[in-house]
C-alpha positions as CSV (number, residue, x, y, z in Angstrom):
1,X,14.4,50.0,-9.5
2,X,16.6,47.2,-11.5
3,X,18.2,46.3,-8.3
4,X,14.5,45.9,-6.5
5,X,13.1,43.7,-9.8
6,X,16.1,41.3,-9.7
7,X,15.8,41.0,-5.8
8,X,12.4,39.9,-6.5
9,X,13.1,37.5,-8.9
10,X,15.2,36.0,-7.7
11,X,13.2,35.4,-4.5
12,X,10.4,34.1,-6.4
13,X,12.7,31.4,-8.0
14,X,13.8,30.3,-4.2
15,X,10.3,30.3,-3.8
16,X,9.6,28.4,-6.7
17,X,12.1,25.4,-5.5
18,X,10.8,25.0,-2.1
19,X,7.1,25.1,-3.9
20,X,8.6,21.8,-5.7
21,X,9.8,20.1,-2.8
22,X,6.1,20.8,-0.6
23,X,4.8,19.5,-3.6
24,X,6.3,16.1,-4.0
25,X,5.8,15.8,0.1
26,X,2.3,16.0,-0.4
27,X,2.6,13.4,-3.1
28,X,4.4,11.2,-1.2
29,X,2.5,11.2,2.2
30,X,-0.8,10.7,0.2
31,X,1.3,7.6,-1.3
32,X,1.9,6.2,2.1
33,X,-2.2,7.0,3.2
34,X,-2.6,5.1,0.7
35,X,-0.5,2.2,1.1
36,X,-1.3,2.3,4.9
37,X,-5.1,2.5,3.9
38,X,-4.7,-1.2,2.3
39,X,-2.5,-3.0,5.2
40,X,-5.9,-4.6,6.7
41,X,-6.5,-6.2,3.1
42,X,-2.7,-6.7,2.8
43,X,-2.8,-9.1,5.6
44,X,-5.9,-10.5,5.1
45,X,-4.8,-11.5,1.5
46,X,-1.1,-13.1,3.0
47,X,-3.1,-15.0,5.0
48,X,-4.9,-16.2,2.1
49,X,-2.0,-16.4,-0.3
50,X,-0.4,-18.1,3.0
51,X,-3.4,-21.0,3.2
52,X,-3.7,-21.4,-0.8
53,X,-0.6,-21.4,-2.3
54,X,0.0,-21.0,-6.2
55,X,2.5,-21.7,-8.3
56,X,3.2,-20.5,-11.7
57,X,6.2,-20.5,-14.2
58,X,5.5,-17.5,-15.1
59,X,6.8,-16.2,-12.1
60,X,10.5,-16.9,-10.5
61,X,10.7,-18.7,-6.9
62,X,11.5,-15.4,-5.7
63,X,8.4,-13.5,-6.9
64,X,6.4,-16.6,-5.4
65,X,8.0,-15.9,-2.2
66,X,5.5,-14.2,0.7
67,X,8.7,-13.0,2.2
68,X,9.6,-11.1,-1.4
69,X,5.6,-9.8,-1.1
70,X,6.1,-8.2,3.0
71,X,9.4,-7.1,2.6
72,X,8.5,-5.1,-0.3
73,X,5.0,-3.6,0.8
74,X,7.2,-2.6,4.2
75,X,9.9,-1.2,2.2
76,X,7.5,0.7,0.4
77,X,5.8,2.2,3.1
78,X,8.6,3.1,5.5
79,X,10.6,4.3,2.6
80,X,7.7,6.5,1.9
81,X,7.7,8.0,5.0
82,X,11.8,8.6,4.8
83,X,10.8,10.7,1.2
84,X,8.2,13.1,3.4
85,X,11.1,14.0,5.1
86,X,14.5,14.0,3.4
87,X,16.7,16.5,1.7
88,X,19.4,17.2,-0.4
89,X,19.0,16.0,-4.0
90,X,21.2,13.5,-4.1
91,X,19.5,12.1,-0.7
92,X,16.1,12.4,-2.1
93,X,16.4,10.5,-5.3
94,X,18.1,8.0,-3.7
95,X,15.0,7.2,-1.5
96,X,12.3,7.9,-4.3
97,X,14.6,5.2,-6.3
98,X,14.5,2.5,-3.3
99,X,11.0,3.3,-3.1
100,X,10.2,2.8,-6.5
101,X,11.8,-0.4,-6.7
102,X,9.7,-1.9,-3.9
103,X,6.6,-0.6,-5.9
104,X,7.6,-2.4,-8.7
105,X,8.5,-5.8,-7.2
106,X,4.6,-5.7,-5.6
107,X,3.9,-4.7,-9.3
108,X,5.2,-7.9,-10.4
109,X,5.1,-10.5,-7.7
110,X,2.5,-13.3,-7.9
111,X,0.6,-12.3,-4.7
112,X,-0.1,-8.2,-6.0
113,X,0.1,-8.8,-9.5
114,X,-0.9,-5.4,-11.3
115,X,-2.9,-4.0,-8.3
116,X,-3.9,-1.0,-8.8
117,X,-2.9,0.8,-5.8
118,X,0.1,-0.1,-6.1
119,X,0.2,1.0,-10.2
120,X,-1.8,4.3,-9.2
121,X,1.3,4.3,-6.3
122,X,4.3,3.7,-8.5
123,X,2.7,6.2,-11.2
124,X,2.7,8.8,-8.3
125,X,6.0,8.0,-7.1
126,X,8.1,8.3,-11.0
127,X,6.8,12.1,-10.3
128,X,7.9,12.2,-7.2
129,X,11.6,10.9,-8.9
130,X,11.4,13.4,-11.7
131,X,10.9,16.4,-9.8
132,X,13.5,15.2,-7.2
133,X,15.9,15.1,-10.1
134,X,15.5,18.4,-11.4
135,X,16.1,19.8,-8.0
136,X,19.8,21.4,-9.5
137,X,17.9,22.8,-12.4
138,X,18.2,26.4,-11.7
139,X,15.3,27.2,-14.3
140,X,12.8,26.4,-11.8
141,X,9.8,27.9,-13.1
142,X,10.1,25.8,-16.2
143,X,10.6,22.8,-13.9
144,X,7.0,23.8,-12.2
145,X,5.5,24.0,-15.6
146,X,6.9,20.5,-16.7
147,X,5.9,19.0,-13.2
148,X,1.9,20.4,-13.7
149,X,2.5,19.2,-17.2
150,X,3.6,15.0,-16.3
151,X,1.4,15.4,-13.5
152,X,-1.6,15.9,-15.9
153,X,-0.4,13.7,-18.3
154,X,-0.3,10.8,-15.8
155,X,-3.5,11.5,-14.4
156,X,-4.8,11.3,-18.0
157,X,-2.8,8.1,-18.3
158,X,-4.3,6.4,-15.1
159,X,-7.9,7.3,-15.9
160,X,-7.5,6.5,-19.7
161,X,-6.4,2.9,-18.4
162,X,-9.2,2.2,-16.3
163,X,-11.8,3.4,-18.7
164,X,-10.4,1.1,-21.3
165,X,-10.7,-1.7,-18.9
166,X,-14.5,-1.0,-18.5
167,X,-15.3,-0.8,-22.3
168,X,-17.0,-4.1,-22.2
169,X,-20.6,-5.2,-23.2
170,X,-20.6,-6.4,-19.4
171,X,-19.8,-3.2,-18.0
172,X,-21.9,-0.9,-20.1
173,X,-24.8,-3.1,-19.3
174,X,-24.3,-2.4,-15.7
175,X,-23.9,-6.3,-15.0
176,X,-20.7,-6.5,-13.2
177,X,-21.0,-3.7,-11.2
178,X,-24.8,-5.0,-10.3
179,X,-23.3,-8.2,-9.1
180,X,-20.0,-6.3,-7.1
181,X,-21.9,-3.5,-5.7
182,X,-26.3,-3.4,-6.1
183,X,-27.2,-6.9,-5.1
184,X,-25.9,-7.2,-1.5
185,X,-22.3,-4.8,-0.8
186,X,-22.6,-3.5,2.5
187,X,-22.5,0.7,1.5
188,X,-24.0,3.5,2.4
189,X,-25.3,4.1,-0.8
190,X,-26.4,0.6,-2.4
191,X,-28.0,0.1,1.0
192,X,-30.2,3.2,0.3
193,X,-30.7,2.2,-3.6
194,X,-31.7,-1.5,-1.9
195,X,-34.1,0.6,0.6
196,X,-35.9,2.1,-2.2
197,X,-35.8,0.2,-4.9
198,X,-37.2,-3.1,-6.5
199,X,-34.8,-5.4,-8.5
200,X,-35.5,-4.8,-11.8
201,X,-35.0,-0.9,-11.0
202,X,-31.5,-1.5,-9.4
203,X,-30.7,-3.1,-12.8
204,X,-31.7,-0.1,-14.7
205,X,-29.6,2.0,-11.8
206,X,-26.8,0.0,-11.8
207,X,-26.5,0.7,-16.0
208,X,-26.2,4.4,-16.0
209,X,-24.4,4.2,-12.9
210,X,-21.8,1.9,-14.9
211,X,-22.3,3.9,-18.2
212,X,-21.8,7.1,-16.5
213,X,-18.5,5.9,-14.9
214,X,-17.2,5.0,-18.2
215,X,-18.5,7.5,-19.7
216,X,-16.6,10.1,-16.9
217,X,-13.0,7.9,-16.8
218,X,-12.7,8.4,-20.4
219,X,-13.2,11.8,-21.0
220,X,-11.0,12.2,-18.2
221,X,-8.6,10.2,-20.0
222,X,-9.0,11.8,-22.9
223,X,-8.8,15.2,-22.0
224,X,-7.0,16.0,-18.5
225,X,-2.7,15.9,-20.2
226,X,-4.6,18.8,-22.5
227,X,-6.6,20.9,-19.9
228,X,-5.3,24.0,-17.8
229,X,-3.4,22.6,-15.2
230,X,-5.6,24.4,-12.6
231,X,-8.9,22.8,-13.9
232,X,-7.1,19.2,-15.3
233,X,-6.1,19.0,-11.3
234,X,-9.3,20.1,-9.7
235,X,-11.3,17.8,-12.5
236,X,-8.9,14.7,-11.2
237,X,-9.1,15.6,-7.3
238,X,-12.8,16.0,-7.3
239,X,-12.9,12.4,-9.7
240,X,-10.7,10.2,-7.1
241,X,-12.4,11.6,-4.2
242,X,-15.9,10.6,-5.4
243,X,-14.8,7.1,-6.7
244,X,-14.9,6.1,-3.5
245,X,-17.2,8.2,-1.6
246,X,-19.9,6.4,-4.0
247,X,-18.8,3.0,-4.2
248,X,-16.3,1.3,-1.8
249,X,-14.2,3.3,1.0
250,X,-11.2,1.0,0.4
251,X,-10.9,2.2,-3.1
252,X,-9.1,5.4,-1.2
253,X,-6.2,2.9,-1.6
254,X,-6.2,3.3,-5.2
255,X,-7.2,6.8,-4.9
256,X,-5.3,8.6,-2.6
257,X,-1.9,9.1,-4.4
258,X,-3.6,9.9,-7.7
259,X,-5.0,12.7,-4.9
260,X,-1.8,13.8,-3.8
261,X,-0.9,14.5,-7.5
262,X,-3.6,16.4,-7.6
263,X,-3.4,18.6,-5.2
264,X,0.5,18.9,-6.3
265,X,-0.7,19.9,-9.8
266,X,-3.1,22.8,-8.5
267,X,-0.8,24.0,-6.1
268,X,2.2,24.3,-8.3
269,X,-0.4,25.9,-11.1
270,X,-1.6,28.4,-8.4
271,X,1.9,29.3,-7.3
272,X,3.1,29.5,-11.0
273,X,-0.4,31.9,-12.1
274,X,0.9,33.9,-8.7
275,X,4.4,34.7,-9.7
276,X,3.4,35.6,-13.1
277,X,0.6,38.3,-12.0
278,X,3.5,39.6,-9.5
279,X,6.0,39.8,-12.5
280,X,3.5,41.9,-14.4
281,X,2.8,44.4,-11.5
């Protein structure tokens, strides 16, 4: 009997280490969906960046450059791709580090300053390096409880930060989202609202659409780093899909690595709930 509990033990810890590494795959492919989602806008915008050119001291020559800006969003995405698919430890970090890097420069650089799919990106991809560096850790069901754990904790992070960038008088008035979305975007829904409803109603719509947003991002912030990890992920994967879904389709840019995480924090909180019932049995 021993002999049996250790065998199956120890199988659930192998288990437990591959869980990690599907995990942080899914991450990273919904990274590059996302990145790949945005390369229509990225070239319309080097085009732009091309045509009107700006120069700050704030930034360096070589964060200026629109060589710096394509090399890095390329980098990005094809070593993105190379993280789906490599192994060994040593192999892995290495990437996730490269990756990272370009993340960062498109972070910085004067033509993607502090976009946010490439923060909600580089957010998604320090998990991706954590868990990639605990690979030799041979406790690996604390590792999966520390993964859910910064996985919630950067969801809470991401969502806290764009809620605090809303609490304005403009956008709990429902003003700027009026302007960007109500008055004449091209979306399935606003073109409904537009359908049926007069000007001065659309106002009052676009409010406690605006209110309830805010209202939404931060309790998310507030709460997800302290929720089960199980309901903190399902709360955030539901919460990025709808963001676009009801706004803008492009937003699945910003979106679809905070989805990833997601999905990497329920999994890794099912698997973890599923070991622990078998250890009881």
């Amino acid at each position: 009997m021993s002999n049996a509990i250790t065998n199956t033990d120890a199988g659930s810890e192998r288990c437990t280490t591959s869980q990690l590494a599907n995990a942080q795959r899914i991450v990273q492919l919904c990274v590059v969906m996302g990145l790949l989602w945005k390369i229509q806008f990225f070239i319309w915008s080097d085009q732009v960046y091309l045509d009107f050119r700006l120069s700050d001291p704030f930034f360096p020559d070589w964060l200026e450059s629109q060589w710096t800006l394509r090399v890095a969003f390329a980098t990005a995405v094809l070593i993105g791709i190379a993280a789906v698919f490599a192994h060994g430890r040593n192999n892995l970090v290495g990437v996730v580090i490269v990756e990272l890097l370009a993340l960062s420069v498109l972070l910085v650089h004067q033509g993607s300053y502090n976009d946010a799919t490439f923060l909600t990106s580089w957010w998604a991809v320090v998990w991706c390096l954590w868990v990639s560096s605990q690979a030799h850790v041979a406790d690996t069901e604390r590792t999966c409880r520390r993964a859910t754990k910064l996985g919630c904790v950067i969801l809470s992070l991401v969502m806290l930060g764009a809620a605090v960038g809303k609490w304005t008088g403009e956008y709990w008035s429902g003003t700027v989202l009026h302007e960007i979305y109500f008055r004449d975007r091209d979306f399935w829904l606003f073109n409904v609202l537009r359908d049926r409803f007069v000007q001065t109603e659309l106002l009052t719509i676009a409010m406690w659409y605006s209110r309830s947003i805010i209202a939404i991002e931060t309790v998310a912030g507030f709460t997800l780093w302290c929720l089960p990890p199980r309901v903190a992920g399902w709360f955030a994967l539901v919460l990025m899909l709808l963001i676009p879904l009801t706004s803008n389709f492009m937003l699945f840019s910003v979106t679809l690595s905070l989805v990833g995480l997601s999905c990497a924090v329920i999994r890794l909180s099912a698997w973890r709930a599923r070991i622990a019932w078998r250890a009881q049995e």
